[in-house]
VOBA-1610 file (N, C-alpha, C; in pm, whole numbers, padded with zeros to 5 digits, always signed):
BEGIN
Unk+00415-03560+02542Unk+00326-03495+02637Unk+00235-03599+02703Unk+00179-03570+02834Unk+00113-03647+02921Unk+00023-03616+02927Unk-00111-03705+02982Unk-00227-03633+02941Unk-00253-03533+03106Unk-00153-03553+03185Unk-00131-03512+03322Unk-00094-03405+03315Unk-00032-03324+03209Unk+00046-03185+03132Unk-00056-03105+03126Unk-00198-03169+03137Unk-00295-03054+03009Unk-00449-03053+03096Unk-00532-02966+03162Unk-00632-02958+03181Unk-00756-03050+03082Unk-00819-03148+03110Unk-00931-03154+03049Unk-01042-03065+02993Unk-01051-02947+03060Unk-01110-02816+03012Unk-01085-02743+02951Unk-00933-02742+02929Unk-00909-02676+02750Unk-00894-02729+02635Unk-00894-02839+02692Unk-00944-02960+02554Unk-01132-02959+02503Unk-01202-02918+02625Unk-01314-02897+02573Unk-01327-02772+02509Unk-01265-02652+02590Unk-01257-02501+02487Unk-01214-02534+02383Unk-01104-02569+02339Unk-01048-02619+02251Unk-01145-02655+02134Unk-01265-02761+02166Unk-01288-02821+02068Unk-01428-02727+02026Unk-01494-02666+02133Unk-01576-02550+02125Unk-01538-02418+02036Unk-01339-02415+01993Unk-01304-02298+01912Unk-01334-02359+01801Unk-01304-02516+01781Unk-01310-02542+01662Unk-01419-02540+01597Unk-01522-02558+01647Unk-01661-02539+01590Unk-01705-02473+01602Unk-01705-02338+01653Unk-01819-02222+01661Unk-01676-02104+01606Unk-01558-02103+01631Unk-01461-02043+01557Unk-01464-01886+01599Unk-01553-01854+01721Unk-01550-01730+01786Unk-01552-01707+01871Unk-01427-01613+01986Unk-01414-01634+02144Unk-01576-01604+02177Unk-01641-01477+02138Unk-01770-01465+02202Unk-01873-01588+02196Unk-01888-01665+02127Unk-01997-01760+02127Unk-01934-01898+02247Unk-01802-01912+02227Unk-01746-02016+02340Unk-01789-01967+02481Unk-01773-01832+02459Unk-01760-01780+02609Unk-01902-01806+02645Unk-01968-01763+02563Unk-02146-01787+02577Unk-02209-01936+02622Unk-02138-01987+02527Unk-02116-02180+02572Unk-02129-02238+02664Unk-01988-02174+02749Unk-01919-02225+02840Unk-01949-02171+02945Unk-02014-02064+02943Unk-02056-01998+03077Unk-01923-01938+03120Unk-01876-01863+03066Unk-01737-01774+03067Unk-01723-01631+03077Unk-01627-01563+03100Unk-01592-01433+03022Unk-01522-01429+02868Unk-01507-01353+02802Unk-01483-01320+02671Unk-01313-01348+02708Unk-01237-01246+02781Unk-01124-01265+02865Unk-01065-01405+02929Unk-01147-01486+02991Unk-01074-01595+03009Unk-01083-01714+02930Unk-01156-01687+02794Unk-01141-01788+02726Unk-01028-01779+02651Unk-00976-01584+02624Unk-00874-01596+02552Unk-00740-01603+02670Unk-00759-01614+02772Unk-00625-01683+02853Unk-00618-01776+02858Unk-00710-01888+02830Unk-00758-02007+02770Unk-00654-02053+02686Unk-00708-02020+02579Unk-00604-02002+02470Unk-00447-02001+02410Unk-00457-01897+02534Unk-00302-01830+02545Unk-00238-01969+02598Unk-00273-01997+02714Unk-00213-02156+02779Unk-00200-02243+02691Unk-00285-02286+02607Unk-00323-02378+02496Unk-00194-02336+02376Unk-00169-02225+02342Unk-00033-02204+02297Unk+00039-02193+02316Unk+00024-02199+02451Unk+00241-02244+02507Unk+00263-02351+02522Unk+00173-02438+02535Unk+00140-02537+02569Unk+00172-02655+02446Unk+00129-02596+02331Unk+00184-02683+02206Unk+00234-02653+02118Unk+00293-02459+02153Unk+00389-02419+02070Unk+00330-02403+01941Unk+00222-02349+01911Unk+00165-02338+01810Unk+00043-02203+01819Unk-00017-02137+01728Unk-00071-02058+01706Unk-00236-02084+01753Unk-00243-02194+01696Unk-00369-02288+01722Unk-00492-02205+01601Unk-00514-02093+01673Unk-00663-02011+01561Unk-00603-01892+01538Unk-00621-01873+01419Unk-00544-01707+01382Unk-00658-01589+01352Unk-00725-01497+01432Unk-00781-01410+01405Unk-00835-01398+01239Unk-00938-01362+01168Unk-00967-01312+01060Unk-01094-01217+01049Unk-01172-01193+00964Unk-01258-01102+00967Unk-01367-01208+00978Unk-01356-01314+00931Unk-01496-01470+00946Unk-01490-01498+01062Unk-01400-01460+01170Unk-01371-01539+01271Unk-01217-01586+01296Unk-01235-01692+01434Unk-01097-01752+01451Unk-01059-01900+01308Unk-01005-01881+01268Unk-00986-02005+01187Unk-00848-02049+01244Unk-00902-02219+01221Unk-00769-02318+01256Unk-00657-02342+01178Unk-00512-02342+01257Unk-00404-02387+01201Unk-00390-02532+01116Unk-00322-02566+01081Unk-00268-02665+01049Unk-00286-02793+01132Unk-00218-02714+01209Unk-00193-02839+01321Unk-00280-02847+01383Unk-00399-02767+01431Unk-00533-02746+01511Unk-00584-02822+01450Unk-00621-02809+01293Unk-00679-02896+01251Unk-00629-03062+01275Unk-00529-03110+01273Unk-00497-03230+01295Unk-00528-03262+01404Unk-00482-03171+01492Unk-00520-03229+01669Unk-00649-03218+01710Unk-00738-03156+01631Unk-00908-03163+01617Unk-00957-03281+01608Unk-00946-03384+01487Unk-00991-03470+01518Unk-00945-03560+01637Unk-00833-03606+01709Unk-00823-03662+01766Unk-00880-03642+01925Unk-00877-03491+01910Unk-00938-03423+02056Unk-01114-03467+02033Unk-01176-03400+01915Unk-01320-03450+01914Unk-01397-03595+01901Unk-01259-03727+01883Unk-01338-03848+01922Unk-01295-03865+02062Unk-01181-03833+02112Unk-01156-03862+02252Unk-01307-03817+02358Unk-01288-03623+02302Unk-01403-03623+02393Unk-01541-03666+02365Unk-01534-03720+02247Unk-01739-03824+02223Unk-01682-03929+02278Unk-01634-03985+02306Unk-01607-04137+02369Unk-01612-04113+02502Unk-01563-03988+02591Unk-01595-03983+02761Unk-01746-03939+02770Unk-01766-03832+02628Unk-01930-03764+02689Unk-01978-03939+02664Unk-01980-04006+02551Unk-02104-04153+02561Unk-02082-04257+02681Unk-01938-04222+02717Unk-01953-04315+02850Unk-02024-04302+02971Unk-02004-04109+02988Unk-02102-04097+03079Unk-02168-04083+03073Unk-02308-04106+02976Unk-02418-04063+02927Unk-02475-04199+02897Unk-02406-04308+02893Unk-02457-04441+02853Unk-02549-04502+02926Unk-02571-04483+03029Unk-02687-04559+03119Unk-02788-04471+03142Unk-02795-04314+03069Unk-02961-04261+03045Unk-03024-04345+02946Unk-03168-04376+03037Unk-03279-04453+02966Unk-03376-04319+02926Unk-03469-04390+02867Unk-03538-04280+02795Unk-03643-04388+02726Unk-03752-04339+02736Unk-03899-04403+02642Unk-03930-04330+02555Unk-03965-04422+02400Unk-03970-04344+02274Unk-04066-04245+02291Unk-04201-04277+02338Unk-04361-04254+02335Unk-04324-04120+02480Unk-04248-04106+02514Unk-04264-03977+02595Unk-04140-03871+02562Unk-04064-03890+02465Unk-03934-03838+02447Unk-04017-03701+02390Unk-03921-03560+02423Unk-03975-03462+02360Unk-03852-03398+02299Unk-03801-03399+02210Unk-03738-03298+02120Unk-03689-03319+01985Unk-03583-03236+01976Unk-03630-03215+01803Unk-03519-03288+01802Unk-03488-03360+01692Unk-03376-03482+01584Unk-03353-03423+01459Unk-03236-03379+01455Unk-03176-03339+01305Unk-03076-03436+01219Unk-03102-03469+01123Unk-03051-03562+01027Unk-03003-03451+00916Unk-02892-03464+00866Unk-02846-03434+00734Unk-02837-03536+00633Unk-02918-03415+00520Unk-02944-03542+00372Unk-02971-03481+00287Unk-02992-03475+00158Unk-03006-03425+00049Unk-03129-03427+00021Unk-03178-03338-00116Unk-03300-03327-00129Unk-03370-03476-00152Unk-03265-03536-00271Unk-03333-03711-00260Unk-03357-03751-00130Unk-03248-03729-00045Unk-03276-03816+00099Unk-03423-03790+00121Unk-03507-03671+00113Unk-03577-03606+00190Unk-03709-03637+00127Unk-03667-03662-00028Unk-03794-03739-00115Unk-03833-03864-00021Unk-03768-03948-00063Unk-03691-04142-00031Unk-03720-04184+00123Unk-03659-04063+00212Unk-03631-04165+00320Unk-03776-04069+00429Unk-03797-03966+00417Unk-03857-03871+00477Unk-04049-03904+00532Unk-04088-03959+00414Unk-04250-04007+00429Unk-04255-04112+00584Unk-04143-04244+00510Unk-04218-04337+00595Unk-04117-04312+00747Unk-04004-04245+00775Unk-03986-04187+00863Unk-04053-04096+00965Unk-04121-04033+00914Unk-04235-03939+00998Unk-04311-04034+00994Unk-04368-04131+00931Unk-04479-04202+01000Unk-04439-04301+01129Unk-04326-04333+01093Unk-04300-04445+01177Unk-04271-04348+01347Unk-04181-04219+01322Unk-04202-04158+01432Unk-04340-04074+01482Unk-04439-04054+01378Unk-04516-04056+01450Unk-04623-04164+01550Unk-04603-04242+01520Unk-04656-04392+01633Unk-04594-04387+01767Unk-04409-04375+01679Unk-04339-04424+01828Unk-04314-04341+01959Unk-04310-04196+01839Unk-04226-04099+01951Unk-04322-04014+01898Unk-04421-03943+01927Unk-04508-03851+01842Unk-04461-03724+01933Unk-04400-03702+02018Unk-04321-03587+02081Unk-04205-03538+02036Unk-04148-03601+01897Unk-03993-03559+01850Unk-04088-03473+01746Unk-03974-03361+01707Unk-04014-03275+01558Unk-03839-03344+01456Unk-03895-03360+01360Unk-03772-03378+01281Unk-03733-03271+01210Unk-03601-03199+01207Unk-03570-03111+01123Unk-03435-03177+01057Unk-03447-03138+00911Unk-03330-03180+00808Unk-03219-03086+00790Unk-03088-03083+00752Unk-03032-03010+00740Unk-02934-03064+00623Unk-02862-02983+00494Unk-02814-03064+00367Unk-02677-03091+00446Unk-02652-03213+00388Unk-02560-03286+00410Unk-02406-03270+00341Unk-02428-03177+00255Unk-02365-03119+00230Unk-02276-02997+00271Unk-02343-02940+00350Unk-02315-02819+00410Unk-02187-02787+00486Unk-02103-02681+00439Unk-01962-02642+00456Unk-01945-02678+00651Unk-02027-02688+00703Unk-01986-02737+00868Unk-02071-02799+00871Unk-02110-02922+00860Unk-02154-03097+00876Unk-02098-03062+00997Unk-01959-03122+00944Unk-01862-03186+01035Unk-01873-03129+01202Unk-01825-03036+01181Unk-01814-02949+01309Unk-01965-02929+01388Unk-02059-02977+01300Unk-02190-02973+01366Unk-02232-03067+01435Unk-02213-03196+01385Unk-02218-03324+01420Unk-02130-03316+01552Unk-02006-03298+01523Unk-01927-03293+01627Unk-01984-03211+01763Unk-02041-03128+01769Unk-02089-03034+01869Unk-02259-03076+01910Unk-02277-03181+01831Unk-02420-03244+01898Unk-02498-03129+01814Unk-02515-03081+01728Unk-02628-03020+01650Unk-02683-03112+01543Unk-02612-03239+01488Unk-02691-03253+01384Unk-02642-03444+01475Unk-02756-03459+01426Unk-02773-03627+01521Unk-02739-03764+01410Unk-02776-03730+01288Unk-02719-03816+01187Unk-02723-03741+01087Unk-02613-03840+00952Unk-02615-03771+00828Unk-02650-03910+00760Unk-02691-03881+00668Unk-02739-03986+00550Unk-02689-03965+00388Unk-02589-04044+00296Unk-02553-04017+00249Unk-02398-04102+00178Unk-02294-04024+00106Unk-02228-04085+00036Unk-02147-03935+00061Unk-02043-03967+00186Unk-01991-03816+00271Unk-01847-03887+00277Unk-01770-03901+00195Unk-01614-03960+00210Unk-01571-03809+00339Unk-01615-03749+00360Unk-01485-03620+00443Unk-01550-03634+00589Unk-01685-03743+00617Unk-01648-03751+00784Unk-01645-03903+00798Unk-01456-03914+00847Unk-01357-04003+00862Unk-01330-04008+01047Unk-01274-03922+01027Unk-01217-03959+01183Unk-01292-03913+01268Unk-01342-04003+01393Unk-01396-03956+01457Unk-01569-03973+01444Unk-01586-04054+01343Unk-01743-04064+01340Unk-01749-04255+01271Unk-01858-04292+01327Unk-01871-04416+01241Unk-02006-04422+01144Unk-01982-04547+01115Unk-02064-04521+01007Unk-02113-04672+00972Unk-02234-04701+00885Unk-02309-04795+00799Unk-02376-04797+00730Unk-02338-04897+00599Unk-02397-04882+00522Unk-02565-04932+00498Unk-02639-04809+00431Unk-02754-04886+00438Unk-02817-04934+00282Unk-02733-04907+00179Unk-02725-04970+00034Unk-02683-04942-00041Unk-02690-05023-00115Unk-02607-04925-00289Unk-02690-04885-00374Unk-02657-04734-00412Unk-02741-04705-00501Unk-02725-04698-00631Unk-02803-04763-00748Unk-02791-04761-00908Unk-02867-04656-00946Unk-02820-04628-01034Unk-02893-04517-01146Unk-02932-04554-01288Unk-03039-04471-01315Unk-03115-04516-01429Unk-03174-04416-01445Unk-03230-04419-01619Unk-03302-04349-01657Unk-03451-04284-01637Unk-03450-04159-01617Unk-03636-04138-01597Unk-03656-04050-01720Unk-03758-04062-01769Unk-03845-03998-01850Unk-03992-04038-01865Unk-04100-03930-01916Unk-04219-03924-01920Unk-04287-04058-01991Unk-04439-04061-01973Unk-04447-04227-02054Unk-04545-04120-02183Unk-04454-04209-02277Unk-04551-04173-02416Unk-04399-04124-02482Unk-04316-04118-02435Unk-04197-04047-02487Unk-04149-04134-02600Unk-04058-04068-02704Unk-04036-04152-02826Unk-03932-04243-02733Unk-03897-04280-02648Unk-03780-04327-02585Unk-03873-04457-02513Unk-04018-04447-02470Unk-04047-04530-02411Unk-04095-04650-02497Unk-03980-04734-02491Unk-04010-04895-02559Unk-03910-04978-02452Unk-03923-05103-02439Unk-03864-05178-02314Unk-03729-05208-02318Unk-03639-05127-02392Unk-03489-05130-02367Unk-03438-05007-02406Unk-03382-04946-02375Unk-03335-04815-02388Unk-03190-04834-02409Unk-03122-04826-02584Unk-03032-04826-02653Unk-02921-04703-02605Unk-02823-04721-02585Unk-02675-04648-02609Unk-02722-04506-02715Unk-02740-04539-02868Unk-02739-04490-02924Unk-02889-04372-02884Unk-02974-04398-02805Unk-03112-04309-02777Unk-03055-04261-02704Unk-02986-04286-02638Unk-02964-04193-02548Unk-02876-04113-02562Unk-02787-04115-02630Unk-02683-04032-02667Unk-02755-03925-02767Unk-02885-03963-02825Unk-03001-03886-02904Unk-03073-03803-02852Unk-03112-03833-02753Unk-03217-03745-02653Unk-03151-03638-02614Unk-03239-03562-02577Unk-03233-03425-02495Unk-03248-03477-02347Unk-03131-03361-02273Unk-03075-03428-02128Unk-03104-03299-02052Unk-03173-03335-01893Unk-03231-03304-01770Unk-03119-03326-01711Unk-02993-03226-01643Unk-02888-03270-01606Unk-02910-03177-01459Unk-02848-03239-01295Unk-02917-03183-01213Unk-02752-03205-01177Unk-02739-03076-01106Unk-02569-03036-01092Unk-02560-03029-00974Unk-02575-03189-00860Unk-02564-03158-00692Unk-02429-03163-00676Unk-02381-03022-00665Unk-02235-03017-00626Unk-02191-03057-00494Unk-02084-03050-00433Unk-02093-03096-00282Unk-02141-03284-00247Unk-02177-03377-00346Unk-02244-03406-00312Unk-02215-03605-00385Unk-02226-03669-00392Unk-02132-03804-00431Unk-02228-03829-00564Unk-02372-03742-00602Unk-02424-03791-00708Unk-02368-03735-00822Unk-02295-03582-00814Unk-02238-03512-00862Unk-02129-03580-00967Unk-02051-03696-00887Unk-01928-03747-01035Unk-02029-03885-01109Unk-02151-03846-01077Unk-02216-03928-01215Unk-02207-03865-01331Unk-02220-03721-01358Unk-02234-03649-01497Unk-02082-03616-01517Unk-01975-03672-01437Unk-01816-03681-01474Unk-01782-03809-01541Unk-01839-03915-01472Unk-01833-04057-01546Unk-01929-04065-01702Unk-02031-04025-01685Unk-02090-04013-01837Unk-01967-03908-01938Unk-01922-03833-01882Unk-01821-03793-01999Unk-01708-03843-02013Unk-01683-03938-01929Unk-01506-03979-01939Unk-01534-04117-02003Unk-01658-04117-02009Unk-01749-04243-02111Unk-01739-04206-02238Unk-01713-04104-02250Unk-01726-04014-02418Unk-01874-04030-02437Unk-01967-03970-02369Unk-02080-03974-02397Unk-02118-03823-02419Unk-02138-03739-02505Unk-02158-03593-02550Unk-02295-03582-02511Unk-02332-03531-02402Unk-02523-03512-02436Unk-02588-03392-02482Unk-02635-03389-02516Unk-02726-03262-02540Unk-02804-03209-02444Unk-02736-03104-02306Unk-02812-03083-02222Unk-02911-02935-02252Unk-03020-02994-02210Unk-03087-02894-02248Unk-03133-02805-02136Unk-03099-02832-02026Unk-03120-02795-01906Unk-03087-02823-01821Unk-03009-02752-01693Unk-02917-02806-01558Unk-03028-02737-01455Unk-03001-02814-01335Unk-03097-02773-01229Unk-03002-02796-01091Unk-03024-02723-00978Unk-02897-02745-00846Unk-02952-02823-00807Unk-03087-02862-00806Unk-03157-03017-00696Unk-03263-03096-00800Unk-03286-03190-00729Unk-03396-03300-00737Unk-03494-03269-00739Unk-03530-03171-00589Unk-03650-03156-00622Unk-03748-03174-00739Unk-03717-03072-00846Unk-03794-03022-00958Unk-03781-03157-01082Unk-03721-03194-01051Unk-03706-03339-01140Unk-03830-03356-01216Unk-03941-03458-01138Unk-04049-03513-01174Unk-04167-03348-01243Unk-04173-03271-01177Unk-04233-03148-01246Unk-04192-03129-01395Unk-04017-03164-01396Unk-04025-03093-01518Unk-04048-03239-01642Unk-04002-03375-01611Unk-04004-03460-01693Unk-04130-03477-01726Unk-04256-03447-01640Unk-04430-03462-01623Unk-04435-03419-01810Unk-04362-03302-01803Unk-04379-03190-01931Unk-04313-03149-02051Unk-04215-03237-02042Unk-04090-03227-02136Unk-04064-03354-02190Unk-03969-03317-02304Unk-03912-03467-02371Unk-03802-03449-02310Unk-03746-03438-02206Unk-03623-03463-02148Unk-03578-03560-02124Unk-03479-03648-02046Unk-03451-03725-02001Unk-03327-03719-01868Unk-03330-03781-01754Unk-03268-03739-01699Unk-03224-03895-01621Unk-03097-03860-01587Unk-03018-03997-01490Unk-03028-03926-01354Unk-03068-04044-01267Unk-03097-04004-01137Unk-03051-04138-01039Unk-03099-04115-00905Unk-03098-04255-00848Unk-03227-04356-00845Unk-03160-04463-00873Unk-03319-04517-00853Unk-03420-04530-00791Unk-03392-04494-00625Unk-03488-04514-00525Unk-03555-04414-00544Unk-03526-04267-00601Unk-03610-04145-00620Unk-03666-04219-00716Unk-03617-04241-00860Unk-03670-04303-01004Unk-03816-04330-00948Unk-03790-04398-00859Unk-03934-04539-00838Unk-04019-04460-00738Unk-03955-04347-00645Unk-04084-04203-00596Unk-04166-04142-00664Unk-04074-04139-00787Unk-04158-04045-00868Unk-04221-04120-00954Unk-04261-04226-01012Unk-04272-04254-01175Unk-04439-04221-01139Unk-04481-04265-00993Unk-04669-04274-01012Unk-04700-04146-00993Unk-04703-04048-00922Unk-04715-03882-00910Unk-04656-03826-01044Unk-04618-03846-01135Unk-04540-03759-01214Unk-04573-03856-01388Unk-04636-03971-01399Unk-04610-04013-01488Unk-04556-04093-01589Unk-04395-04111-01530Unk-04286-04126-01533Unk-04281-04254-01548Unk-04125-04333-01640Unk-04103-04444-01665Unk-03967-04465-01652Unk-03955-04575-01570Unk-03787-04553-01545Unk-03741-04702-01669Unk-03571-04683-01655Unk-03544-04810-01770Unk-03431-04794-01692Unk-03344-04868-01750Unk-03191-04945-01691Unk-03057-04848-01788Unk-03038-04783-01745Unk-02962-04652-01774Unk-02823-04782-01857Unk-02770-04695-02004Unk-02745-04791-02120Unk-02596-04768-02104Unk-02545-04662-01971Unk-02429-04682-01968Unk-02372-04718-01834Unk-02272-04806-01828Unk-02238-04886-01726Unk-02188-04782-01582Unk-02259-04769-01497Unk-02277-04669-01406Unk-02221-04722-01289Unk-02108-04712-01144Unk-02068-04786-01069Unk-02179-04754-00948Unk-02253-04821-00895Unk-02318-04789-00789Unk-02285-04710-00647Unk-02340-04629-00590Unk-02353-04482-00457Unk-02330-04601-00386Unk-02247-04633-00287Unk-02292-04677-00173Unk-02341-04566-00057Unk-02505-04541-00041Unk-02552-04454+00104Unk-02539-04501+00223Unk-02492-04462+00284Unk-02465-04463+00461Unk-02521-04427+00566Unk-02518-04447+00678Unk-02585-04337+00789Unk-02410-04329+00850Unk-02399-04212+00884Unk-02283-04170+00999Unk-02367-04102+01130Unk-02264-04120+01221Unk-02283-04064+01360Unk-02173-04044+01419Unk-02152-03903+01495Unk-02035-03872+01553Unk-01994-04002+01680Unk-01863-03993+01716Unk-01826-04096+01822Unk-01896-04058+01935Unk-01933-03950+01979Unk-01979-03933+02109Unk-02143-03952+02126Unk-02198-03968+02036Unk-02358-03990+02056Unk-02314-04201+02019Unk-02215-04298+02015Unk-02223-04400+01916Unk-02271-04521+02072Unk-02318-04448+02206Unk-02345-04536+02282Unk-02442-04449+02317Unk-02536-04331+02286Unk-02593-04240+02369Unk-02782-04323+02318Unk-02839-04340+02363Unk-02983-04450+02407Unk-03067-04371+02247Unk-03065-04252+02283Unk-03183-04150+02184Unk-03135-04222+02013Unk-02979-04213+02031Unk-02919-04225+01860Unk-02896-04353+01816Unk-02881-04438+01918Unk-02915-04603+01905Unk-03023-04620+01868Unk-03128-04580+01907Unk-03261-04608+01867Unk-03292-04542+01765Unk-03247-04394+01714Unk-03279-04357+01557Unk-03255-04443+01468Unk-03112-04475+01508Unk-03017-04553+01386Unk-03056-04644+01352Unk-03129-04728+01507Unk-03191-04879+01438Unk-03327-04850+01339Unk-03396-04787+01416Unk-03498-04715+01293Unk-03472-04682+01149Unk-03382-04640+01136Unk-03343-04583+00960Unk-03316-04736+00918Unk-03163-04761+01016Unk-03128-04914+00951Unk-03292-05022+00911Unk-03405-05031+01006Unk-03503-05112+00964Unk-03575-05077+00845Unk-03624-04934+00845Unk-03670-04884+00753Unk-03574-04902+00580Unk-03447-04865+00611Unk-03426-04829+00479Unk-03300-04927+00396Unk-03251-05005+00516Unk-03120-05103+00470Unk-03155-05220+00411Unk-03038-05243+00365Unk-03052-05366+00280Unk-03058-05309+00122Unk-02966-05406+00026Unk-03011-05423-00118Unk-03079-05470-00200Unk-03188-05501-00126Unk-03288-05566-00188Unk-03331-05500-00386Unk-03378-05541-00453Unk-03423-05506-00573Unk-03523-05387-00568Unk-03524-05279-00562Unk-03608-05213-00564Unk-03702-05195-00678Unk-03614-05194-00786Unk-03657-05176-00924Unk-03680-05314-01004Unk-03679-05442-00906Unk-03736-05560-00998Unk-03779-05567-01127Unk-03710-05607-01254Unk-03806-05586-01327Unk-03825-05453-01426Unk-03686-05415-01379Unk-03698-05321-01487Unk-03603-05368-01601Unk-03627-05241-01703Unk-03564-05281-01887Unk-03407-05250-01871
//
């Protein structure tokens, strides 16, 4: 097939089914009727001999093959929208709107403080809103210009988005200070002793840490599971728990909460965190300039935890 075979405009419907997954909201989109998006459609399946979205009660969901020809349709079209969009200028200090990043609750501990400060100096007209990075349509969000970066350890957005790394993350132990555990090396055998703070982020790359502690043959005694971070430092403030986390949170929390971190006693392979960005914002002025921001703020492997046991 030629790209002379195929309207450019049902390649954009096209990529509008794939992400919103309902003729009424495309049509809404696109400034359409309900009706000619599904003649839309109809062309679009004779066209490649395929079904493309099959009706359900959730919506249109994608074929097989939709899905395959998705990604290649959604970097093609971020690579024409950033070309033509590449020579809008824009000043930080007068920019007005809102920037959505996807990240986890750690992200939101870690990276979130000195981010709002730094945008408030530069751009004090943006609002930042977060969204989890986890979330069953990232992908398709990013792709459609709703979410402007993700932050994170996201192996499933591959095609069609790039990406950098902004460090590796180690894990280690936190617990309260005064704890029978706090002396300056923290043994194999204590820890396999202690009572365990186990935080179950499914969805999520911190998640096959409490898979590697068991394929370690390490049995813990959990005494408590939690779905986020958040509550971490609240509950260690108050408990003999102990819990494996990442370190850059470790070292958020130890002065608000108490807390003493040590060098976790089993051999743990380090997170590498990332920033991604869809292809079509990867020349656009606004997301160049976030990106360099996070990258200044938060890259590099430097030692965070210098100095610890």
């Amino acid at each position: 097939m030629e790209l002379s075979d195929i309207d450019l405009n049902l390649l954009v419907l096209f990529q509008q089914l794939m992400v919103e997954r309902r003729v009424s909201k495309v049509a809404d989109n696109l400034g359409l009727t309900q009706p000619a998006v599904s003649n839309a459609l109809a062309k679009l399946r004779r066209i490649f001999g395929d079904e493309l979205f099959l009706r359900t009660s959730g919506g249109m969901v994608p074929t097989p093959f939709a899905e395959q020809l998705g990604e290649s349709v959604g970097y093609a079209l971020g690579m024409i929208h950033s070309g033509l969009n590449q020579r809008t200028q824009f000043t930080p200090a007068t920019l007005k709107r809102t920037i959505t990043i996807g990240m986890t609750d750690i992200g939101e501990i870690v990276f979130l403080p000195a981010l709002l400060e730094r945008l408030g100096r530069e751009a004090p007209g943006v609002t930042l809103n977060t969204v989890r990075n986890n979330a069953a349509h990232l992908r398709e969000d990013m792709e459609a210009g709703k979410v402007d970066l993700a932050i994170g350890l996201l192996p499933q957005l591959k095609a069609g988005f790039f990406q950098r790394r902004l460090f590796r993350q180690r894990y280690v132990c936190l617990f309260r200070k005064g704890h029978a555990l706090d002396r300056p090396k923290l043994l194999l055998s204590d820890y396999k002793a202690a009572e365990h703070l186990v935080i179950v982020s499914a969805g999520t790359g911190h998640g096959k840490v409490d898979e590697l502690i068991q394929k370690a043959g390490i049995d813990r005694l959990v005494r408590l599971s939690v779905p986020h971070f958040v509550s971490v430092g609240h509950i260690l403030q108050s408990t003999a728990l102990v819990a494996t986390v990442p370190e850059r949170l470790a070292l958020k929390l130890v002065e608000p909460f108490g807390l003493v971190v040590r060098t976790h006693p089993v051999k743990l392979p380090d997170a590498p965190i990332s920033v991604f960005w869809h292809a079509k914002v990867h020349r656009e002025p606004v997301n160049q300039w976030l990106r360099s921001m996070v990258f200044e703020l938060f890259g590099g492997d430097g030692p965070p935890g210098a100095g610890l046991a």
